[in-house]
C-alpha positions as CSV (number, residue, x, y, z in Angstrom):
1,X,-2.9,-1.8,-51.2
2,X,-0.5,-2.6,-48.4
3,X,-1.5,-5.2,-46.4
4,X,-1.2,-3.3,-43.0
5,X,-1.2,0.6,-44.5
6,X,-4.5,0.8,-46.6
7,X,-3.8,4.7,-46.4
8,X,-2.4,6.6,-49.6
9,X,-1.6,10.4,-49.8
10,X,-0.9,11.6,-52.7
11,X,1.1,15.3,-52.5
12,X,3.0,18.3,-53.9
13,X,4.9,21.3,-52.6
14,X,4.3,23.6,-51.1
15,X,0.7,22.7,-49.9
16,X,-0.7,23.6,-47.3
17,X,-3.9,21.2,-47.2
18,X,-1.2,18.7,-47.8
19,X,0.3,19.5,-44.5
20,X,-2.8,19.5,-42.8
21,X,-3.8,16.0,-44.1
22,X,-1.1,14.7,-42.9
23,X,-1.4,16.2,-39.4
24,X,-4.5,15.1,-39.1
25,X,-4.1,11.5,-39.8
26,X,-0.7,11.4,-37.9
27,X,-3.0,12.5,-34.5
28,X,-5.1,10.5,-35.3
29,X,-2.4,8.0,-35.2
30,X,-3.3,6.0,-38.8
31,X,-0.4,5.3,-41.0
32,X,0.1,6.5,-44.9
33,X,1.8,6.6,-47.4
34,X,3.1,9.5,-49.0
35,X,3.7,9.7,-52.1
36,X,5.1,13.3,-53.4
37,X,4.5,14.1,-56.8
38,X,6.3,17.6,-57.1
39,X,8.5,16.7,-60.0
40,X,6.4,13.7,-61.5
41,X,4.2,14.5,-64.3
42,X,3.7,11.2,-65.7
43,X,2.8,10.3,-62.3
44,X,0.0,13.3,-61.7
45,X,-1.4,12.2,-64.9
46,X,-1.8,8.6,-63.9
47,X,-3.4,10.2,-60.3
48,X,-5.3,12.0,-62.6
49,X,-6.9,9.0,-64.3
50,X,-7.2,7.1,-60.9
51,X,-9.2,9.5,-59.4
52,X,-10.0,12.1,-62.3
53,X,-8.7,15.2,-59.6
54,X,-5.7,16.9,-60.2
55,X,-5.8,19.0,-57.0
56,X,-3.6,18.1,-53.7
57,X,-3.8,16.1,-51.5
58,X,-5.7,13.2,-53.0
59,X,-6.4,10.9,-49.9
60,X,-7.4,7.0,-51.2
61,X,-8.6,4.1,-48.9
62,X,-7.7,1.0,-50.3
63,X,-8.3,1.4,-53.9
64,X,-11.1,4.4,-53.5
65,X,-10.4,7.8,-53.8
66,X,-12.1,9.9,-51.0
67,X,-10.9,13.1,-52.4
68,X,-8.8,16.1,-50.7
69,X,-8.6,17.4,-47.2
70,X,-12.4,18.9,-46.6
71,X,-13.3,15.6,-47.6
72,X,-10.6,13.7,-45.1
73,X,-12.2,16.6,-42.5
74,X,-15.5,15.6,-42.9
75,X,-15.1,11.4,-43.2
76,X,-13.3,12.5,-39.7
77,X,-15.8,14.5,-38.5
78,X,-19.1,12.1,-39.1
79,X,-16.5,8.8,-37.7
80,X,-16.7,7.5,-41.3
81,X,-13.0,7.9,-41.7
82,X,-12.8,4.9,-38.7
83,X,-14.8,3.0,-40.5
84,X,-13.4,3.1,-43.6
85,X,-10.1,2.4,-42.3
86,X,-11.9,-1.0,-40.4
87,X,-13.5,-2.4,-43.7
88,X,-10.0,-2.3,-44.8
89,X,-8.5,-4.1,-42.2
């Protein structure tokens, strides 16, 4: 985990959830990290055994997965994203 970035985005191309995770959490002004895995298979199988999903984006907080974009959406949508993101800081 970065110490001030506790965000991690894990994508592909194209994808369009992708794209909207990232908007999202750029309005909502809360830094990521982005890390594209288009051409890295060894790296979606080790995603794959940190989260045990294979679909994009995976979204993690600190250390825990949260899941895709709907899940992002919702954490958003019921404020849990905010405190997530505060537990981490």
């Amino acid at each position: 985990m970065a110490d001030t970035n506790p965000v991690t985005l894990y994508t592909t191309e194209p994808c369009g959830f992708c794209t909207a995770a990232k908007s999202l959490l750029r309005e909502r002004g809360i830094d990521y990290e982005e890390i594209n895995l288009a051409r890295d298979a060894a790296a979606r199988d080790s995603l794959m055994e940190r989260t045990g999903q294979m679909t994009f984006p995976q979204v993690l907080i600190g250390e825990r997965p949260i899941g895709g974009f709907r899940e992002l959406l919702a954490l958003d949508r019921d404020g849990s994203l905010e405190k997530l993101l505060s537990a981490q800081a």
